[in-house]
N, C-alpha and C positions, 0 to 999 in steps of 0.2 A: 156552387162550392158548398160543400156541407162538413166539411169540417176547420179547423183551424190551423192546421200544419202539413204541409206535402212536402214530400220529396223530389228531388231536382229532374226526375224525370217526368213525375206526373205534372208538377210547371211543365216542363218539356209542351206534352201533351195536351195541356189546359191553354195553354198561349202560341202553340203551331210552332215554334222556333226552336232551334239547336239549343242543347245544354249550354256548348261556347259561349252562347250567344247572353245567359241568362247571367253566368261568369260573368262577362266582359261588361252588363249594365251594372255588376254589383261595385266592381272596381271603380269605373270611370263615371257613375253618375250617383257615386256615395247612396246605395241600397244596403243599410244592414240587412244582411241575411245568417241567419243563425247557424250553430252547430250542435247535434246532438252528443250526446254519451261516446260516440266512435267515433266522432269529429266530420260528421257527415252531416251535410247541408241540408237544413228543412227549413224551406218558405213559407212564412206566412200568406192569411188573406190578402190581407193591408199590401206585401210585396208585390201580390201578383195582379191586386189590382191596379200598383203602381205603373208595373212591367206593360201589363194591357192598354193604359192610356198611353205610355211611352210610345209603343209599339202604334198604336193608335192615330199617333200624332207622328211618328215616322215613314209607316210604310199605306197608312190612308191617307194623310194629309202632306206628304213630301216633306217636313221639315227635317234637318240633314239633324245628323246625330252630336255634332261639334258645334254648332247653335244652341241644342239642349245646353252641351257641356258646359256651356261660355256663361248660359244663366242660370244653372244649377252653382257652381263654382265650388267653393267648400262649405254648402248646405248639403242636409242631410236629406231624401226625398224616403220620408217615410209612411207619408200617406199622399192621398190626394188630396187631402188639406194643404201638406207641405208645396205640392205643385202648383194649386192657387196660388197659396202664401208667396213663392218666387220670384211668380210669373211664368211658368214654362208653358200652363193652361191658354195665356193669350198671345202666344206665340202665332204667326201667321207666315205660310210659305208666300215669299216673295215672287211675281211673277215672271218665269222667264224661261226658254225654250229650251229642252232637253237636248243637251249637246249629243254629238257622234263619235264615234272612236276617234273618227279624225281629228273633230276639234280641241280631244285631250291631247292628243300626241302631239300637233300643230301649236297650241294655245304657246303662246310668250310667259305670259301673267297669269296663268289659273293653277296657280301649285297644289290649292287645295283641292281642288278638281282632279289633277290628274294624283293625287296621294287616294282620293277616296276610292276612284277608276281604278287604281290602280292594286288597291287592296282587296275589294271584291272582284279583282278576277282573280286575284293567288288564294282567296279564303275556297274561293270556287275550285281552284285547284286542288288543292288540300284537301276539301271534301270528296273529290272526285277520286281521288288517288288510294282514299281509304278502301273502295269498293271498288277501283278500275284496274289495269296495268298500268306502270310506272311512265310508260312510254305514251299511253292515251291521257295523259295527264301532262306530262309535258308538253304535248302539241297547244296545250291550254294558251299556253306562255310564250310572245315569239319576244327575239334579243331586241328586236326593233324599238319592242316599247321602253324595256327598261334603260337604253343608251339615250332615251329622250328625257330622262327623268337626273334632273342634279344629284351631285352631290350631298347635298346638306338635304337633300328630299329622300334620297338613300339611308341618311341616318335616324330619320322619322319613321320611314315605314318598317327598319329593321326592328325596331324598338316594339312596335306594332304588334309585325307577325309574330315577333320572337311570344308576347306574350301568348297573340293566338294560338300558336304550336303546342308552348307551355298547356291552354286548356284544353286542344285535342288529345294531347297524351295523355292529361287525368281523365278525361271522359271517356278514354277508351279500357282505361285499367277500372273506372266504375261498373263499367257495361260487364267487363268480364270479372267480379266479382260477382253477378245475379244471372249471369247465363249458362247455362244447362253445360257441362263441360264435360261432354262424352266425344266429340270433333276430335281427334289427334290432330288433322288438318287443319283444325279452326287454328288450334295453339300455336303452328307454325304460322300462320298467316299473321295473330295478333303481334304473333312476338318480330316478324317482320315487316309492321305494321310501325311498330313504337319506335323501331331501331330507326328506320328509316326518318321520323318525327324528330329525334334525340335529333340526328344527323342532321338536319337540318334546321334546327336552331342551334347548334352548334356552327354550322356555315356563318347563318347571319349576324352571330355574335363576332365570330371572328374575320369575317371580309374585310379586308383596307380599302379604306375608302378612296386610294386612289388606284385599286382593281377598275378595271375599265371589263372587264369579264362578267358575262351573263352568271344573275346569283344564279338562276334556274340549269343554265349548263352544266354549272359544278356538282350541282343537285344529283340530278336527274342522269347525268351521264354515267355516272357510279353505279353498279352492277352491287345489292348485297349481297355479303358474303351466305352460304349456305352451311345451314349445320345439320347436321344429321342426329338424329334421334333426339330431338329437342322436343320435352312435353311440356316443360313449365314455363312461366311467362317473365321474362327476360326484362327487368323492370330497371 
């Protein structure tokens, strides 16, 4: 890295990971990250070295991402001094065998198992949905799991995704502030892109929790509406 401030794509691209992704460690693992002049997020060195041991000690080393949280707590992780300082650095993945689909949907006792299972396959959805058909994205998600999942585990993961959703919608209104805007088709696809996004964290804000209905049916079975001559982006 040769300078001292980037922007949220070039993290992007300096750490392999989704923008969401850079989002969600600034919130939930206390990362100041700054704002410039137009209120737009530029990371530091210090951030993104932070970001790379996180990531480091996540997706090299197995330690789950709610372990981090549990000993960061309300410390600030501003360098990797700060991550020494902790203890996050001597964290150690405990040994034990990578469960199967089965064992999250089966398990009695593993809530936090099947909450984490269970949100990386809808973030996966989500992702997939932005660049697929509506209907190749649902098959993501069968009712089976979600009617294996309680109540008060519905109320965690709505919390969750709702925020997720929240940063795929800005991440996608960033993209299309720096991208070449000569597509008429692109503009219809973003804008029924975000609608469909809105729509659904508006679902999972408003589900009753004693809906016994697949979120993903309610979603996903809904046809958006079509506009016609629609060029601007529908924010």
């Amino acid at each position: 890295m040769d300078k001292e401030w980037y922007s949220l794509k070039e993290t992007s691209d300096i750490l392999k990971v989704e923008i969401s992704r850079i989002r969600y460690y600034e919130q939930h693992l206390n990362i100041s990250i700054r704002r410039n002049a137009r209120g737009h997020r530029i990371v530091s060195k210090q951030n993104i070295e932070v970001m790379a041991k996180l990531i480091e000690l996540m997706d090299g080393q197995g330690i789950e991402l709610k372990h981090i949280k549990s000993i960061v707590g309300n410390n600030t992780c501003e360098s990797i001094a700060d991550l020494e300082r902790i203890g996050v650095l001597e964290l150690v993945k405990p040994v034990e065998e990578t469960p199967t689909i089965s064992d999250i949907v089966c398990s009695e006792s593993g809530t936090d198992l099947k909450k984490d299972a269970f949100l990386n396959l809808i973030k996966a959805t989500i992702s997939e949905s932005l660049t697929s058909s509506q209907e190749m994205a649902k098959k993501r998600i069968k009712d089976e799991i979600m009617a294996e999942i309680s109540e008060e585990l519905k109320k965690e993961i709505r919390s969750d995704i709702a925020y997720y959703v929240s940063s795929q919608i800005e991440e996608i209104k960033e993209q299309a502030t720096t991208k070449n805007r000569q597509d008429e088709a692109y503009y219809r696809k973003l804008d029924e892109t975000i609608r469909d996004m809105q729509r659904l964290k508006k679902e999972l804000v408003e589900l009753k929790d004693e809906s016994k209905k697949s979120i993903w049916s309610t979603i996903f079975n809904r046809k958006p509406k079509q506009e016609n001559n629609q060029k601007g982006i529908s924010i």
